[in-house]
N, C-alpha and C positions, 0 to 999 in steps of 0.2 A: 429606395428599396434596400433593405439588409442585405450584405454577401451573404453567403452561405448555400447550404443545401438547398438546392432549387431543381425539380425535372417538372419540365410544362409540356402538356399535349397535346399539342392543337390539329383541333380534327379538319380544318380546311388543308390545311396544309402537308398534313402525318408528320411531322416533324417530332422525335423526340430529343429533348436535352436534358443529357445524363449529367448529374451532380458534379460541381465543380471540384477543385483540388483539395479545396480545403476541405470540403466534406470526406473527400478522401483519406487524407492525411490524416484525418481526426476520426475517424471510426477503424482502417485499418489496423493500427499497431495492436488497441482493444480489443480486438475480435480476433487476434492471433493470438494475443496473450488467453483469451477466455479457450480457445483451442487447446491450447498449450495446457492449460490444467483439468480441461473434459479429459484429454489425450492418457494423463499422469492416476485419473479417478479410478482408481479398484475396481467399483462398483457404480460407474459410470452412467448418471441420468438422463435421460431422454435429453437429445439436445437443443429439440424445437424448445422445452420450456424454458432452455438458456438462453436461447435466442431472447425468448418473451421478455426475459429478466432484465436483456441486455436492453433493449426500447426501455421499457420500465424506468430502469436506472435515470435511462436519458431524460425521461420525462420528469422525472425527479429532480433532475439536473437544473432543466428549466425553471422548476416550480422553487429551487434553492438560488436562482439566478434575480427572480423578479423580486422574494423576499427580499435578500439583497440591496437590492435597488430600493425599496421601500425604505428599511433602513436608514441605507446612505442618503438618499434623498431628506428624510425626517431627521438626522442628525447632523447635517451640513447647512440646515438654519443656525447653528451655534456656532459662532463667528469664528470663535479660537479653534476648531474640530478640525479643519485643514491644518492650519500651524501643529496644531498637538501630534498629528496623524505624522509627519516629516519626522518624527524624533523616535527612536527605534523602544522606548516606550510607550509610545502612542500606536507606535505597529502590534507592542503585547496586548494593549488593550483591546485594540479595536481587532484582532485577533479571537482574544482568549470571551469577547464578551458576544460578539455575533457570527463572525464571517465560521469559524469553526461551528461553535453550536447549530447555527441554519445547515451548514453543510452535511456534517455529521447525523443531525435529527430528521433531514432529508433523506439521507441512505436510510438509516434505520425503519423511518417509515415507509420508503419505499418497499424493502424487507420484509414488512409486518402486514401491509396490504397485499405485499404478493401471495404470503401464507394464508392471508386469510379468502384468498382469492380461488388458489389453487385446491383449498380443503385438504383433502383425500387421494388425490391425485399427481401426490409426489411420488418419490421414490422411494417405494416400501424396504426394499432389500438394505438399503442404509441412509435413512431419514438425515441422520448428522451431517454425514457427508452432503446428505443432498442441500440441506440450511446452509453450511458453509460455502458451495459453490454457485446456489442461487446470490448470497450475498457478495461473493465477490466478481458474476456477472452487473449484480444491478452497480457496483463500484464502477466497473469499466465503463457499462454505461453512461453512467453519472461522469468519469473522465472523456470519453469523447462526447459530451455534447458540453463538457466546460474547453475542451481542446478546442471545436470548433469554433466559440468563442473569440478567443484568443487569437486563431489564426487569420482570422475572418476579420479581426480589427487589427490586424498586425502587430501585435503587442508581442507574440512570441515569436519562434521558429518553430519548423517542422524537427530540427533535431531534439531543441528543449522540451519539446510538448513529446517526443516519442520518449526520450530519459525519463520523464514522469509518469509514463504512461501507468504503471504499478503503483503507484504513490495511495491513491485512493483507496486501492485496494488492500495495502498494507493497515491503514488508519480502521478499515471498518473491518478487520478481519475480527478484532478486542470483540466484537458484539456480535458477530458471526458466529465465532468460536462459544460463546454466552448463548444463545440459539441451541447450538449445536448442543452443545454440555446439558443442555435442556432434556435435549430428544435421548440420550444416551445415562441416563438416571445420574444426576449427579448428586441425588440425597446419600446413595450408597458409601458407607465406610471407603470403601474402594476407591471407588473416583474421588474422594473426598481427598484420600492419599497421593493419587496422581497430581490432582489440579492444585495441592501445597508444591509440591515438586516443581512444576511447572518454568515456577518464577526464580525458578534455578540456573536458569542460560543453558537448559538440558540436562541438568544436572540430578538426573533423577534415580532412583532407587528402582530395583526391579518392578516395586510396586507399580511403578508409574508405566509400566506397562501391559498393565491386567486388559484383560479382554472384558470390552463392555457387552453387557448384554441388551439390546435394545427393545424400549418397550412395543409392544404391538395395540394399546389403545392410547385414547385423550394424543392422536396424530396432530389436531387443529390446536394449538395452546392460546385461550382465552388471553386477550390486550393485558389483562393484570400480570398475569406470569409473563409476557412478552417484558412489561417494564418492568416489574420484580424484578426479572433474569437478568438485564441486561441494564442496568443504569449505573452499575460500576464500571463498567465496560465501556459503555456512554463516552462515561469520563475522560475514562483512560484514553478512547480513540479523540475525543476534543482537544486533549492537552497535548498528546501527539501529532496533531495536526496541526495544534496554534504552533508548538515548538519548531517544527519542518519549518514554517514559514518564516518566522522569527529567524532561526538560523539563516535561510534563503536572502534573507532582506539586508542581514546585518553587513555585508559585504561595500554596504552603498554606505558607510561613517567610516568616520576615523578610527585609528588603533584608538584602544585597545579595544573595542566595539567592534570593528572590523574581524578579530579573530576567531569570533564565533561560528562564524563561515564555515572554519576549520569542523565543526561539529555535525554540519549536516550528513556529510555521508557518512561518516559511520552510525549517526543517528541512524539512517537507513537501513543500512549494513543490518542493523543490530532487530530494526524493527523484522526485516525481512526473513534473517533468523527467526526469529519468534511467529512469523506467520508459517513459515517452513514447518516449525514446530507442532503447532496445533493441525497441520496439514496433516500429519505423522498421527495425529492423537486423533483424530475423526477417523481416519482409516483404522483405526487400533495396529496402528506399527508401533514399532519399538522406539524410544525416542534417541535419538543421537547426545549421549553421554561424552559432555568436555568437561565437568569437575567431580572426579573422584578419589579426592585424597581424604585419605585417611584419618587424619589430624586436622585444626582448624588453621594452622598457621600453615599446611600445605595447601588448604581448600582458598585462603584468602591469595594465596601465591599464584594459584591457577586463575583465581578471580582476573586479577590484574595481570595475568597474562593474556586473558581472554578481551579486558579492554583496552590493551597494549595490541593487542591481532586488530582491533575493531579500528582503532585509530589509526595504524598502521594503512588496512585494508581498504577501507572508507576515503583516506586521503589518497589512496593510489587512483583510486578512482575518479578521484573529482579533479585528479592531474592528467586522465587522459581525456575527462569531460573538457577541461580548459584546453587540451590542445585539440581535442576537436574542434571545439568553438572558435581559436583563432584559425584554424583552416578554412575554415566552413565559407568564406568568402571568398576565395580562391578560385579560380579556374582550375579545374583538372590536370591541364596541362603545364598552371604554374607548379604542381605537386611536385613533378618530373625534374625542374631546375635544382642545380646541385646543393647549392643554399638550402632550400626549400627540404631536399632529402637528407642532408644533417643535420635539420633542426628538428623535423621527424625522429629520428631516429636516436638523438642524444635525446628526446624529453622523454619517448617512451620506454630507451632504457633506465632512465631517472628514475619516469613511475613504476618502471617493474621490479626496484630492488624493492621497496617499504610491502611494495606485493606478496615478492615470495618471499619474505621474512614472514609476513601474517600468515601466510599458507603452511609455511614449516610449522607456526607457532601453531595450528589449527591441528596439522598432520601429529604434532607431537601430544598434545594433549588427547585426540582421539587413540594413539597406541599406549599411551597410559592407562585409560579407561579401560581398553581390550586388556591389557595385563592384570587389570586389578580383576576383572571378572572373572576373567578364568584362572584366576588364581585360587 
């Protein structure tokens, strides 16, 4: 019998058994985080339908789990597919050609079934918003029922799988945000000006933060505009996902393969930014302005200070990821040994200087922008 989420009821006896750890472990962190951005909503949508989103997701999860398998199963006749799959080419491959596309086309559709599901009976006061946080419950979703997975075959940790628990959601926000842009007229001259802006790393012009006005008919949008709207986006969210992984993997070769590693969190960093952002733009807030110089050779100077902050920030992080991770097997009480509190404490002094370097660089380039405004 599989591990996993199991409550059986049996009426001789009344007996109930409540879900094991791992189903615990693997739906908690999800359902906190899906709190966490109901909690942050302006205009806040009913939350049973996020709840619905969240199973949803899950289901989808499955349904991205078994394609999968189908797959792997039908390409593991080809003898060399193992051998090729060990070589961190054969990870882009076998990446960039299924495991992303299944996953990604699975949220998406899971997305497109719920709108067509729900009709009319979303949330009228701000539709956009409501696209964007139905798709990043059905993501969470979709990550706790790949969580469970994983922890239920032993393949991860409860630390690694709570670290990623955002990850999904990061990847499918590109087509969330495409959704959203939908509901909120992105034919208009206007948003046409915002959404050039956009891919500016905030770098946007008053324009880019005009008040949308939202439509009030054509609520349900016909499968055609679904894929119209959203197959650049598609994209965008597959290649960011084979990428995450690729980075993740690269860590198991030799130099200079092995340094790619270094790219994943800020990769992050940077995606997380950018969903922040569109977070910003569905609420019609203001966007957080970090490049506004004047001239190009100041605008390119901030560029690279901004992926100087990101490299910087990203590795502080993935340094206190690794000294978690060597703790992590520790007894509590070896924490306490004096050894044990100087190594604590020199690594995450270590990782907090490249920290708050990116922070200053972050703080500086936002009192730029305030200066140039009100000037």
């Amino acid at each position: 019998m599989v591990r996993g989420a199991r409550a059986e009821w049996n009426v001789f006896n009344s007996e109930f058994q409540i879900p094991n750890s791992e189903f615990i472990w693997a739906v908690i962190p999800p359902l906190l985080l899906l709190i966490y951005y109901y909690r942050r909503a302006t205009a806040s949508p009913p939350l049973f339908p996020l709840l619905l989103c969240f199973g949803w997701g899950a289901i989808f999860g499955g349904i991205a789990l078994g394609l999968e398998w189908i797959f792997e199963h039908t390409i593991s006749q080809w003898e060399d597919w193992q051998r090729f799959t060990r070589t961190l080419a054969g990870v882009a491959v076998r990446q960039l050609v299924f495991i992303a596309p299944i996953e990604e086309g699975c949220k998406l559709a899971g997305v497109v079934t719920f709108r067509w599901l729900v009709g009319r009976s979303g949330n009228r006061r701000s539709p956009a918003l409501s696209i964007f946080i139905e798709t990043i419950a059905i993501a969470l979703g979709f990550t706790a029922q790949e969580s469970w997975v994983y922890l239920s075959n032993g393949v991860a940790t409860v630390f690694e799988r709570a670290i990623g628990t955002p990850i999904h959601s990061l990847f499918s926000a590109a087509f969330g945000y495409a959704l959203a842009r939908e509901r909120f007229g992105a034919g208009s001259a206007s948003v046409q000006g915002a959404l050039r802006c956009r891919e500016r790393f905030g770098a946007g012009s008053r324009g880019a933060t005009t008040n949308y006005q939202l439509p009030t008919t054509n609520y349900q949008l016909p499968i055609t505009n679904y894929l119209r709207t959203t197959h650049h986006f598609l994209i965008n969210a597959i290649v960011c996902h084979a990428l995450v992984n690729i980075f993740s993997s690269a860590w198991r070769y030799n130099p200079p393969l092995n340094f790619l590693s270094y790219l994943l969190f800020p990769f992050l960093l940077w995606l997380f930014w950018r969903m922040e952002g569109w977070w910003r733009q569905v609420q019609h807030q203001p966007s957080i302005i970090l490049i506004s110089g004047m001239t190009s050779i100041h605008r390119y100077w901030q560029r690279g200070l901004v992926v100087f902050a990101l490299m910087l920030g990203g590795n502080a992080i993935f340094g206190f990821f690794l000294l978690v991770r060597t703790l992590s097997p520790l007894h509590p009480v070896q924490l306490l040994e004096p050894e044990n509190i100087w190594f604590i404490a020199s690594r995450s002094a270590l990782n907090s200087i490249p920290g708050a370097i990116a922070w200053g660089i972050y703080r500086y380039l936002r009192f730029a922008a305030s200066r140039r405004n009100s000037s």
